[in-house]
C-alpha positions as CSV (number, residue, x, y, z in Angstrom):
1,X,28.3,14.8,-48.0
2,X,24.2,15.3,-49.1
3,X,22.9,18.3,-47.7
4,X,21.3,16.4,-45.2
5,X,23.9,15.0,-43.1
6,X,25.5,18.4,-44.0
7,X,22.6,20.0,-42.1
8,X,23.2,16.8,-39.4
9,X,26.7,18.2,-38.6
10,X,25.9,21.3,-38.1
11,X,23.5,20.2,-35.1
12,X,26.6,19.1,-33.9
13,X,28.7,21.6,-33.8
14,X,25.9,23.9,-32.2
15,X,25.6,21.7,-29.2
16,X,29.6,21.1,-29.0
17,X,29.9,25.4,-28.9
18,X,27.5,25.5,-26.3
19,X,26.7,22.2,-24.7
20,X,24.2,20.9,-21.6
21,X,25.8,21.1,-18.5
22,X,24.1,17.8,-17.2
23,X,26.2,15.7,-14.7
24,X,27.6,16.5,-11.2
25,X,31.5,16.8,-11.3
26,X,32.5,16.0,-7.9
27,X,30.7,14.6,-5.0
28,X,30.6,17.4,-3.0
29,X,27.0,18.5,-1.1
30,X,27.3,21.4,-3.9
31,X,29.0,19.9,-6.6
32,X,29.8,21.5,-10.1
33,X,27.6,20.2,-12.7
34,X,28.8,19.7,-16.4
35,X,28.8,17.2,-18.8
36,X,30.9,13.8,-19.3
37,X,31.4,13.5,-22.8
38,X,32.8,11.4,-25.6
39,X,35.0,12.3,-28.5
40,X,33.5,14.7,-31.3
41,X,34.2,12.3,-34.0
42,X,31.9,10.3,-32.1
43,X,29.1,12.3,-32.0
44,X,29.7,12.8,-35.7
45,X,29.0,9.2,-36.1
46,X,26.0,9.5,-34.3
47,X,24.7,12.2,-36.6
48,X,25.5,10.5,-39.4
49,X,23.8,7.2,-39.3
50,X,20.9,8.8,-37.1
51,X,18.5,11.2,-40.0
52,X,15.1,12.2,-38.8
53,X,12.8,9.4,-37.2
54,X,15.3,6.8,-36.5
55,X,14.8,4.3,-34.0
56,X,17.4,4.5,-31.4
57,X,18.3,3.5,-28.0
58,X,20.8,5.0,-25.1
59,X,21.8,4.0,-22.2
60,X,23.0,7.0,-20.0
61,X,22.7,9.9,-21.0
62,X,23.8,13.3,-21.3
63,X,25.1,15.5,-24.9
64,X,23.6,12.3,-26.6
65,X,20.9,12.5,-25.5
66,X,20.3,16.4,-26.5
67,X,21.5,15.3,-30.0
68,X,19.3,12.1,-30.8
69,X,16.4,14.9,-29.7
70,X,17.6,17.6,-31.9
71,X,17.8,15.2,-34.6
72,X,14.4,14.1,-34.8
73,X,14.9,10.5,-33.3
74,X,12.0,8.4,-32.0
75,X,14.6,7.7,-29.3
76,X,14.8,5.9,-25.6
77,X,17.0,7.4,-22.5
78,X,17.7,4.8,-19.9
79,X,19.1,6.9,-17.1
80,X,19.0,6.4,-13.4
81,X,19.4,9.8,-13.3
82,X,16.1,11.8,-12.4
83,X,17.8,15.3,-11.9
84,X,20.2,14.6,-15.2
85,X,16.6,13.7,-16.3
86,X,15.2,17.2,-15.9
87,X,18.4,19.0,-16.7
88,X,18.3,17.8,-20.2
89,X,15.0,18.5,-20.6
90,X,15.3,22.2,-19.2
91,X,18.3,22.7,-21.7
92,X,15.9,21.6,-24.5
93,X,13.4,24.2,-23.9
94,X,15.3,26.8,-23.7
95,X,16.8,25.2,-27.1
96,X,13.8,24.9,-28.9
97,X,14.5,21.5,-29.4
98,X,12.0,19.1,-29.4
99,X,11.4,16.4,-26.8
100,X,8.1,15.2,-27.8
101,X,9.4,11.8,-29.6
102,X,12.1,11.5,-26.8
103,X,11.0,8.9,-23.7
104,X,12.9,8.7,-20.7
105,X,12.9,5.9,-18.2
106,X,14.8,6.5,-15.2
107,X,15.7,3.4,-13.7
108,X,19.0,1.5,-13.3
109,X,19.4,-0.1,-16.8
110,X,19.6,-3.9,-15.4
111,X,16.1,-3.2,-14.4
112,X,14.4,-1.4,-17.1
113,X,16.2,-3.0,-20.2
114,X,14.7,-6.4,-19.4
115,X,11.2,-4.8,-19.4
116,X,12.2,-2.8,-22.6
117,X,13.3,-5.4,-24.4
118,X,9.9,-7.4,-24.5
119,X,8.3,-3.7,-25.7
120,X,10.7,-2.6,-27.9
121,X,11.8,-3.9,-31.2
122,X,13.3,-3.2,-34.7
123,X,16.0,-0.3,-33.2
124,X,18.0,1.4,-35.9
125,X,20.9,2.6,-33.4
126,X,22.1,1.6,-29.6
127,X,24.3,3.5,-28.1
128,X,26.2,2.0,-24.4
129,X,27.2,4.6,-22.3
130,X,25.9,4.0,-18.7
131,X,27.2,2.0,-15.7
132,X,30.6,0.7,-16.4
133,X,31.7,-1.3,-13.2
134,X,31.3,-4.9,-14.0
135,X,29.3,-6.5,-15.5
136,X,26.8,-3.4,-16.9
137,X,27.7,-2.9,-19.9
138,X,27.5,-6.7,-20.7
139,X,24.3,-6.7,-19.0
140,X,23.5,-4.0,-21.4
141,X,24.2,-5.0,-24.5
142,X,22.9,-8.7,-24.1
143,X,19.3,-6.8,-23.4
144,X,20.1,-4.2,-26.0
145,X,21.5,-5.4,-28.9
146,X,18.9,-8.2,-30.2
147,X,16.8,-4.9,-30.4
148,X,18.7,-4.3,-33.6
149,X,17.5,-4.8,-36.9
150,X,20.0,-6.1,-39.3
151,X,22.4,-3.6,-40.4
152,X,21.5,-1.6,-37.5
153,X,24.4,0.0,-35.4
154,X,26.0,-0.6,-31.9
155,X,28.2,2.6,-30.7
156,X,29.9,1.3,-27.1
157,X,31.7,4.2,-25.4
158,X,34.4,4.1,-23.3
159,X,36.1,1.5,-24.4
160,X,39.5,0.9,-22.5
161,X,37.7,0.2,-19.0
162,X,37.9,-3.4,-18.0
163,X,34.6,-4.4,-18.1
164,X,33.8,-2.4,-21.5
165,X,37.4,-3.8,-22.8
166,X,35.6,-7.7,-22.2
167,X,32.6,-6.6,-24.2
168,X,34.6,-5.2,-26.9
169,X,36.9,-8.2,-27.1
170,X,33.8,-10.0,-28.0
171,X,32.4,-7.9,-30.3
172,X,36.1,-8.1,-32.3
173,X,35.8,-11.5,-32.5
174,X,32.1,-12.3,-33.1
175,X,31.5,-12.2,-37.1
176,X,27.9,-11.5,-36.4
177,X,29.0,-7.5,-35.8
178,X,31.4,-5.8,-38.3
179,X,33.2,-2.8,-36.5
180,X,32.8,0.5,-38.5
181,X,35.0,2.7,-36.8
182,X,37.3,3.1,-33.7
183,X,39.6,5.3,-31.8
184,X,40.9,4.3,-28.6
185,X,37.4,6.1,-26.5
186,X,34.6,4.3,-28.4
187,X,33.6,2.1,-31.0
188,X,31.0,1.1,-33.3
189,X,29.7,-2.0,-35.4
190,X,26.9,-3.1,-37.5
191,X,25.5,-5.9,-36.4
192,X,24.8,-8.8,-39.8
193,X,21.9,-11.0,-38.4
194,X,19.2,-11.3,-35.8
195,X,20.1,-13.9,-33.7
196,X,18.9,-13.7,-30.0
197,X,22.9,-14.4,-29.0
198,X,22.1,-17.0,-26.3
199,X,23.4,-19.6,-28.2
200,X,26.4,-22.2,-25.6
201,X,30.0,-21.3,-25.1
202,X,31.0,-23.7,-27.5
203,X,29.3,-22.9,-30.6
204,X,30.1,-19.0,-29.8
205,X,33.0,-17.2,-32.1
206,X,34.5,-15.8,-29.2
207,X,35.8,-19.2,-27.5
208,X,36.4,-20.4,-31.2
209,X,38.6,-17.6,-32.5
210,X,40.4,-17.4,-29.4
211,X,41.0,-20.9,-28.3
212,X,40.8,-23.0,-31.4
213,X,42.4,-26.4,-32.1
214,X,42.2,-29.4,-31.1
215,X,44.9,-29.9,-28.5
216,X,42.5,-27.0,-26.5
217,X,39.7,-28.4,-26.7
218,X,40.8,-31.5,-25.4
219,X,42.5,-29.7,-22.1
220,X,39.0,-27.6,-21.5
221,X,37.6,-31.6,-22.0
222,X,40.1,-33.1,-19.8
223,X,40.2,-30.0,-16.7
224,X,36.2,-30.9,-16.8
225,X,36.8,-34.7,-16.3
226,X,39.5,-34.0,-13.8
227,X,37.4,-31.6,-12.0
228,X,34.3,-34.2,-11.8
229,X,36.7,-37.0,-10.9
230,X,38.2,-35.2,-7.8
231,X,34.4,-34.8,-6.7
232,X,33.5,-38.0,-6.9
233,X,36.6,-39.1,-4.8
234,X,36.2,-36.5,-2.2
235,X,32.4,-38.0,-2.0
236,X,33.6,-41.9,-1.9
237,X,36.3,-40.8,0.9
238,X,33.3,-39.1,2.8
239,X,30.9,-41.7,2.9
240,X,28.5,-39.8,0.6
């Protein structure tokens, strides 16, 4: 371990001992405020790949958030959260730790990353960790993750939610991104190219990893034909 990263980790165990309290806990009219987190070795991750002046990208926000600041990350914070917003940047302060190459933009991600993705570009890190009813995080990774340079890393956090569990299922079978590590809360790849992903379900690795052969793609063929045919004989029938 260089001294560096050495240095890295020990921003992370600072923030763990004593981290920002950041998110209400309950939905009470005075609720307890704390902080959702992820695993440690996670936030390890994060330090390690993320030295001074990388280019990085969150969506939510919270301990993160703290950390891509503390370590000297031209970072963005997509948070809907306005009063999460000023929490984080109150805990700084008092920190000393430096939010002047941090930018936040509070607004529902399905809104802002479109707009972000025609401004940003050449991202080092993404980290997913907002909205996780369907289909967010989809949503934001298709927006986030062409941001990437090659070799740059995806970390997706709570994994083993339905709609997270679809985009991970994805990303396992897409050769384009090579997971680097894994428990069963989050995971994180490094993506091999920069393709814009928009290519048709048929020439995608997903549909041909996991439904391959012939004999399936001639029932996907024949369901379509079937489909069409029942159409057009509901239309003869009906006089249109």
């Amino acid at each position: 371990m260089t001294a560096s990263v050495a240095a890295r980790m020990g921003v992370v165990d600072a923030l763990l001992a004593d981290p920002p309290a950041v998110h209400p806990m309950d939905d009470s009219a005075d609720p307890t405020i704390g902080v959702w987190s992820t695993e440690e070795a996670c936030y390890r991750f994060l330090a390690e790949h993320c030295p001074p002046g990388t280019r990085t990208l969150e969506v939510g926000c919270g301990l993160s958030t703290v950390l891509f600041a503390a370590l000297g990350a031209q970072h963005r914070c997509v948070t809907p959260g306005l009063a999460e917003r000023d929490r984080i940047v109150a805990y700084c302060k008092e920190h000393d730790i430096d939010t002047e190459r941090v930018v936040f933009d509070v607004e529902s991600s399905h809104a802002a990353l479109p707009r972000l993705q025609r401004e940003l570009d050449g991202l080092d890190l993404v980290l997913i960790d907002g909205g996780h009813g369907f289909p967010l995080p989809i949503v934001d990774w298709f927006y986030a993750a062409p941001l990437l340079v090659p070799g740059g890393v995806l970390i997706v956090d709570d994994i083993g939610l339905p709609a997270v569990k679809l985009l991970v299922r994805f990303l396992d079978a897409d050769p384009r991104w090579e997971q680097r590590a894994r428990t069963d809360k989050w995971a994180a790849w490094r993506r091999h190219d920069d393709s814009d992903m928009v290519e048709d379900w048929y020439e995608q690795p997903f549909f041909t990893v996991h439904d391959t052969g012939v004999r399936a793609f001639a029932r996907r063929v024949t369901a379509g034909a079937t489909h069409r045919a029942r159409r057009l004989a509901k239309r003869v029938r009906g006089g249109r």
